[in-house]
C-alpha positions in Angstrom: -24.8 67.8 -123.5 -23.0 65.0 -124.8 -21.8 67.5 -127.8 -21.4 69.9 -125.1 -18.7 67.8 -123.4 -17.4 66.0 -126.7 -18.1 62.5 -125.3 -18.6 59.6 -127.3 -21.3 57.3 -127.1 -19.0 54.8 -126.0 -17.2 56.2 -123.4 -20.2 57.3 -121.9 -21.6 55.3 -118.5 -25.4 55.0 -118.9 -25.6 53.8 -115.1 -24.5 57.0 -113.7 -25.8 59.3 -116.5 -29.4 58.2 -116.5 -29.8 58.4 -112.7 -28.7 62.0 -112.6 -31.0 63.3 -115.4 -34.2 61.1 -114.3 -33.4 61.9 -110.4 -33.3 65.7 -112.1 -36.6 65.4 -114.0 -38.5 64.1 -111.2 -37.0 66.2 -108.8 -37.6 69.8 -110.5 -41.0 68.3 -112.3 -42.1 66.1 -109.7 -41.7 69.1 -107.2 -44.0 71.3 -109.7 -46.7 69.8 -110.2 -46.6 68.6 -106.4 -47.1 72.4 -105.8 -49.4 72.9 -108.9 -52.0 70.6 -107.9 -51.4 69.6 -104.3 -49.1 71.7 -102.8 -46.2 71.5 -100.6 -46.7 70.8 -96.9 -44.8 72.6 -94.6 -43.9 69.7 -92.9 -42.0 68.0 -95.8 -40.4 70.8 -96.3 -38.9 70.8 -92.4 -38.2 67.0 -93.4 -36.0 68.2 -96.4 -34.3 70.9 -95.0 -33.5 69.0 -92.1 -31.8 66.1 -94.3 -30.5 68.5 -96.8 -28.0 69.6 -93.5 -27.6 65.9 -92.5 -26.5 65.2 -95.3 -24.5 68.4 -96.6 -22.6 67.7 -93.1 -21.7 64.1 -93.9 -19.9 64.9 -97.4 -18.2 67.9 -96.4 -17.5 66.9 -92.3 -17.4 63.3 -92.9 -16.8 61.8 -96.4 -14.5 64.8 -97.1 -12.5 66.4 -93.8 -12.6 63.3 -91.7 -12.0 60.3 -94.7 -10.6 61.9 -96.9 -8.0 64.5 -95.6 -7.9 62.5 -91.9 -7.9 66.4 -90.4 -9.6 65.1 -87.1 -10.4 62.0 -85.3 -14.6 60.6 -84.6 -16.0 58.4 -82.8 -18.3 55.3 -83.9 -21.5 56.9 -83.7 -20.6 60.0 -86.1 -18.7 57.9 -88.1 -21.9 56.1 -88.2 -24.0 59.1 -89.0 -21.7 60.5 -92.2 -22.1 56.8 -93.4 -25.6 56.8 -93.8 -26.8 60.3 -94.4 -23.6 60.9 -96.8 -25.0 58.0 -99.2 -28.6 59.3 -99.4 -27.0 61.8 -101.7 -25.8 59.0 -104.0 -22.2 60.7 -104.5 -20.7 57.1 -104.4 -19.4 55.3 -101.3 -16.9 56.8 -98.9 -14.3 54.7 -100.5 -15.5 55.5 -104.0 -15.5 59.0 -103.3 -12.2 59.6 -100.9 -10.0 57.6 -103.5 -11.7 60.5 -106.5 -11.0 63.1 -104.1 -7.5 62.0 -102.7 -6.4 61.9 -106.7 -8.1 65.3 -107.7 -5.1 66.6 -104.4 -2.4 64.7 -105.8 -2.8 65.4 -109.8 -5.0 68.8 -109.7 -5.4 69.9 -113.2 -3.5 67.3 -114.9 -5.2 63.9 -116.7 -4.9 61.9 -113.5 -7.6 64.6 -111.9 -10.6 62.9 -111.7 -12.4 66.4 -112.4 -9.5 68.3 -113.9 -11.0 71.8 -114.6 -8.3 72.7 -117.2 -11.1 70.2 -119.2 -13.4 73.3 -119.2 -16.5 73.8 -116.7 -19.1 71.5 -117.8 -16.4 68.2 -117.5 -15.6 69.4 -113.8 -18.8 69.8 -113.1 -20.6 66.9 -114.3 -19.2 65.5 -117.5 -16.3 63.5 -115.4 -19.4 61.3 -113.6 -20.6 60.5 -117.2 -17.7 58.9 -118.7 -16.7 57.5 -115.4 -15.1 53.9 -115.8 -15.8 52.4 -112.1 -13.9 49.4 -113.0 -10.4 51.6 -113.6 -10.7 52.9 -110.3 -7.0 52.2 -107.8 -8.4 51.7 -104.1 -4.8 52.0 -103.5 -4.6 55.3 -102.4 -7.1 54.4 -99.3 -6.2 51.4 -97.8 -5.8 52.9 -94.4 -10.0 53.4 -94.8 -10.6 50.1 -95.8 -9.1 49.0 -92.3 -12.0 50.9 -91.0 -15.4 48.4 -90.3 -18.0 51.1 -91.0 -16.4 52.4 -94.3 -15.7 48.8 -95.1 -19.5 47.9 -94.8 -21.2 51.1 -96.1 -18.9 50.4 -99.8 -20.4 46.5 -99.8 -24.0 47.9 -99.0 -23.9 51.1 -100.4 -27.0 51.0 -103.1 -29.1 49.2 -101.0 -28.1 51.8 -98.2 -28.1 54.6 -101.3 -31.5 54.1 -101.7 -33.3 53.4 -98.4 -31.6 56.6 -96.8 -32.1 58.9 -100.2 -36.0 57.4 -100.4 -36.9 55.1 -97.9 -36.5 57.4 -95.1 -37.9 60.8 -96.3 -40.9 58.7 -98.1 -41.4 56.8 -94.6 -41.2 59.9 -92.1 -43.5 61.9 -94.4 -46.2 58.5 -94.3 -46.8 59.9 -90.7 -48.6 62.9 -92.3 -50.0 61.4 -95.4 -47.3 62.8 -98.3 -45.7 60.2 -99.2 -45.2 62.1 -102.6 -43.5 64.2 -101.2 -41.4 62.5 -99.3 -40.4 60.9 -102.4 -40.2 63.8 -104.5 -38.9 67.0 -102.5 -37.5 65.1 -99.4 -36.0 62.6 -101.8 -35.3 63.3 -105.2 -35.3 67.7 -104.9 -32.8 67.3 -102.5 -30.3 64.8 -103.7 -30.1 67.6 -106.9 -29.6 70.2 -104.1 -27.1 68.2 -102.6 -24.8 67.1 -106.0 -25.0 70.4 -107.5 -23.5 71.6 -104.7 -20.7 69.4 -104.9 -20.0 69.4 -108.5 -20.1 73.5 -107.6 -17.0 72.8 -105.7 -14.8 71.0 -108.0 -16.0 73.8 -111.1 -16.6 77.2 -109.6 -14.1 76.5 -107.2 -11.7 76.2 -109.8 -12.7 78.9 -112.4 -14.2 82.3 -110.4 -12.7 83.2 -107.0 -9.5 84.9 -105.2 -6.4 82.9 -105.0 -5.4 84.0 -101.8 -3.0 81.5 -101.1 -1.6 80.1 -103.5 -1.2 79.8 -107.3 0.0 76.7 -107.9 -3.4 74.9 -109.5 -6.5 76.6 -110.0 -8.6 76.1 -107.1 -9.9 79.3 -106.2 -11.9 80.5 -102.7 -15.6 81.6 -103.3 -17.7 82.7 -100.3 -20.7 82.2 -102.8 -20.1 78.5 -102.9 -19.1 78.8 -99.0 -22.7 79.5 -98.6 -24.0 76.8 -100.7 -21.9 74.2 -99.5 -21.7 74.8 -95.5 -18.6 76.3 -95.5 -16.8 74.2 -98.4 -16.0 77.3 -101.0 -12.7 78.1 -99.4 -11.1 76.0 -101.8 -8.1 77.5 -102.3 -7.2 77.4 -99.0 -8.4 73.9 -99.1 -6.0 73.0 -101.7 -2.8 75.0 -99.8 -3.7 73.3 -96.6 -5.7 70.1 -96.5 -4.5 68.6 -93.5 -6.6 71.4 -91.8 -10.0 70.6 -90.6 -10.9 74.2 -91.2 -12.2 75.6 -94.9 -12.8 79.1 -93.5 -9.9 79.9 -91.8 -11.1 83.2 -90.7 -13.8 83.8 -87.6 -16.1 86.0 -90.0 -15.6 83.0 -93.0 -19.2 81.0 -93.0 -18.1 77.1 -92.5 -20.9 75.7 -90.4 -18.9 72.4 -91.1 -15.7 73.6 -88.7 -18.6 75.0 -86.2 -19.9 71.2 -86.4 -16.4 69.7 -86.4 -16.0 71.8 -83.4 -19.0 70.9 -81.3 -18.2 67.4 -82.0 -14.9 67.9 -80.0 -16.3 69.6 -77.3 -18.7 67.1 -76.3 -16.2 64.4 -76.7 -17.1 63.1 -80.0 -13.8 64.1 -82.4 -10.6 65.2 -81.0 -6.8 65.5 -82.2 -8.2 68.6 -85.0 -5.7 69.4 -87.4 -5.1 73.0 -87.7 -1.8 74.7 -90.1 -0.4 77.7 -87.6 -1.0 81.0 -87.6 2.4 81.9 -88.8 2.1 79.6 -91.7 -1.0 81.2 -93.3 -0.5 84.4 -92.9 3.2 84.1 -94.3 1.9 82.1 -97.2 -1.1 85.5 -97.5 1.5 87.8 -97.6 3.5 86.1 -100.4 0.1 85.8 -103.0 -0.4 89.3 -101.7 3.4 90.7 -102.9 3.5 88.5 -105.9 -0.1 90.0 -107.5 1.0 93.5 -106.9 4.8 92.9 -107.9 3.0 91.2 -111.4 0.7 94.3 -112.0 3.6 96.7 -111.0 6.3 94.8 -113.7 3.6 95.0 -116.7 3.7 98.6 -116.0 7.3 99.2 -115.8 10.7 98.0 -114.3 11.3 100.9 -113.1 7.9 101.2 -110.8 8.9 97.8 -110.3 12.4 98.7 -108.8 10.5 101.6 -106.5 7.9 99.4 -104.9 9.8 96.2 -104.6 11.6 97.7 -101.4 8.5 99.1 -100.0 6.7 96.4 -100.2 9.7 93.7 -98.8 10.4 95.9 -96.1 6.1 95.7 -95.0 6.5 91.2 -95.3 9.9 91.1 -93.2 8.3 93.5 -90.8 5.3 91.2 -90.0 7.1 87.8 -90.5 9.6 89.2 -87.7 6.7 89.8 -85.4 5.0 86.4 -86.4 8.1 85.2 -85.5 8.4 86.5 -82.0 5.0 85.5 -80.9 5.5 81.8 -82.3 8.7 81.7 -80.0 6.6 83.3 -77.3 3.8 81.3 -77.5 6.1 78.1 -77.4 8.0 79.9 -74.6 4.7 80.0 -72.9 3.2 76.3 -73.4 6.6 74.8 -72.5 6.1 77.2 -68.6 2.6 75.4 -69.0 3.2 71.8 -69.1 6.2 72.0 -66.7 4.1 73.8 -63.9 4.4 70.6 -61.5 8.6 72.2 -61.6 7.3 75.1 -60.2 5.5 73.5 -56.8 8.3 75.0 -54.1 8.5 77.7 -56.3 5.2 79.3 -57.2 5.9 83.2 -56.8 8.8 82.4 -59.3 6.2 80.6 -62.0 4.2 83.0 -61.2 5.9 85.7 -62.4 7.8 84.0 -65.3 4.3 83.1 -66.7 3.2 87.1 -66.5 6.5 88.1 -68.3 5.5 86.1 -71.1 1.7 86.8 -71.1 2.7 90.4 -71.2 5.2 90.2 -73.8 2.9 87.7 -76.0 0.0 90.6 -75.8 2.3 93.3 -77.0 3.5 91.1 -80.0 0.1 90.3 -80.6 -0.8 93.9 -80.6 2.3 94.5 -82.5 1.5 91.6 -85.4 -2.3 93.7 -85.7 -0.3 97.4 -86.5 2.4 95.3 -88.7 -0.5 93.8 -90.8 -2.1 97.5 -91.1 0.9 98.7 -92.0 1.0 95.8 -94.4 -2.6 97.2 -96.0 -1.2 100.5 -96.6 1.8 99.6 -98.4 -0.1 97.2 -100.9 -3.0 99.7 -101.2 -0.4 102.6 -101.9 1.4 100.2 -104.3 -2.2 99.6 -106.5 -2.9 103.4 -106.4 0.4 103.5 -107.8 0.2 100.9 -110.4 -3.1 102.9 -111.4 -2.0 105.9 -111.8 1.1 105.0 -113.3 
């Protein structure tokens, strides 16, 4: 590995490094011969699955959408929660991790990236951790955390809390059926690999193998493999376009249990003030990754297909940014008719039917925005049959 990554001896940081490949050993080992000569009891195995979603929910809801991108507000008791279940998979403290995270946004694939992927797989993945100098670290970047109590505590605590939640817990629950082993083992160490490997999947597949549907500014990259791995973090390229959102899947079909969570949380009264990029916004910013791949394949070709699809495929964008257009000024139109109702008191048949004109007209843009972005389909699938056959 260390020839792998071309890391000196000296460089490397022995702390970090031998945790994750003896946590490894006895994870994977331990777990075998657990199952070889004991087996694995179901009930453990509840235990583990049930922290492996804890704890999955307090990197990517907690130490990652609500510290580190501030996309939605919680209250003390799920800040609480993300605290303690996000150490027990010894990724580093909220503060340790946030100020990593907040400097792999700002300098993506340049030598100020914590985990820069244009360093090759193996570095983003897991190299970065082992030359990691802790003592270079800036906690500039997240004073506004260290304002908070509970992220302020968990980073003075954090082994002691690292290890009672990542062993102390699992090994103690699983006591009240007699596996302590186990609880050690698969509930502890099995599931903390789980866990990181499913981070460092994030900051290396994420960056190497997916769709850039977005944008193609850095190399982040969306992969619905990773989504599925990661509760709903491999929608990474739409990540790194919009941040501020609390969303990763941005679409209703996209599998991110962690906005389902995010979203539960708000409805019983636990988060509020979710961040969310428009509509408009996305789609517009679709459209333009959409017309610059096919204008790229089309140009390779030939200038003059080029010069022949170019208008086609303009005149299909205008057409749907004109209708996104209209229903954003509708749908303002129709929020401003809602908060000035109390206008409308001696007046109601009036409100009444100003508030149906613009319901009406926002479902026939709406209706018109769906056949725009068929229409929009069609052109671009014409253009690649084109660009094949050409």
């Amino acid at each position: 590995m260390r020839r792998l990554l071309n890391i000196p001896w000296c460089k490397i940081n022995w702390t970090i490094t031998l945790f994750i490949v003896i946590n490894t050993i006895v994870g994977i080992v331990g777990t075998i011969a657990l199952y070889h000569y004991s087996g694995l009891m179901w009930q453990t195995l509840v235990l583990t699955f049930i922290l492996m979603v804890l704890s999955g929910l307090s990197i990517t809801c907690g130490y990652h959408r609500l510290f580190s991108h501030l996309t939605y507000k919680a209250k003390f008791p799920v800040k609480l929660l993300f605290a303690l279940f996000g150490a027990s998979n010894f990724e580093g403290s909220i503060l340790e991790w946030c100020t990593d995270h907040r400097n792999h946004h700002r300098y993506t694939d340049t030598d100020k990236d914590p985990y820069n992927a244009k360093r090759g797989f193996w570095y983003s993945h897991i190299g970065w951790l082992f030359v990691l100098d802790q003592s270079k670290r800036d906690f500039s970047n997240v004073e506004d955390l260290q304002a908070d109590p509970v992220v302020r505590i968990q980073h003075r605590f954090y082994v002691i809390l690292a290890f009672i939640m990542s062993y102390g817990l699992p090994m103690a629950v699983a006591a009240l059926w007699g596996d302590v082993w186990g609880g050690l083992i698969v509930a502890g160490a099995l599931r903390i690999v789980i866990a990181q490997q499913g981070t460092f999947c994030i900051n290396s597949v994420c960056h190497i193998w997916g769709k850039q549907t977005f944008s193609d500014r850095d190399t982040a990259r969306d992969n619905w493999f990773t989504a599925l791995y990661t509760v709903g973090e491999g929608f990474h390229n739409f990540h790194h376009k919009f941040p501020i959102d609390y969303r990763n899947g941005v679409r209703f079909f996209h599998f991110d249990p962690s906005k389902w969570f995010i979203r539960s949380l708000e409805y019983i009264g636990l988060a509020s003030d979710l961040r969310r990029v428009s509509k408009q916004r996305i789609i517009q910013c679709r459209l333009e990754m959409d017309e610059k791949r096919i204008t790229r394949r089309a140009d390779k070709k030939s200038s003059s297909l080029l010069s022949t699809l170019a208008p086609q495929i303009q005149h299909a964008r205008e057409t749907v940014l004109e209708t996104l257009n209209k229903q954003a000024s509708l749908e303002k139109a129709y929020a401003e008719l809602k908060q000035c109702r109390q206008d409308f008191i001696d007046k109601t048949p009036e409100y009444r039917k100003r508030i149906q004109d613009v319901r009406m007209r926002l479902k026939v843009t709406r209706l018109e925005l769906k056949g725009s972005l068929v229409m929009w389909a069609k052109t671009l699938a014409r253009s690649r049959r084109a660009v094949a056959q050409d």
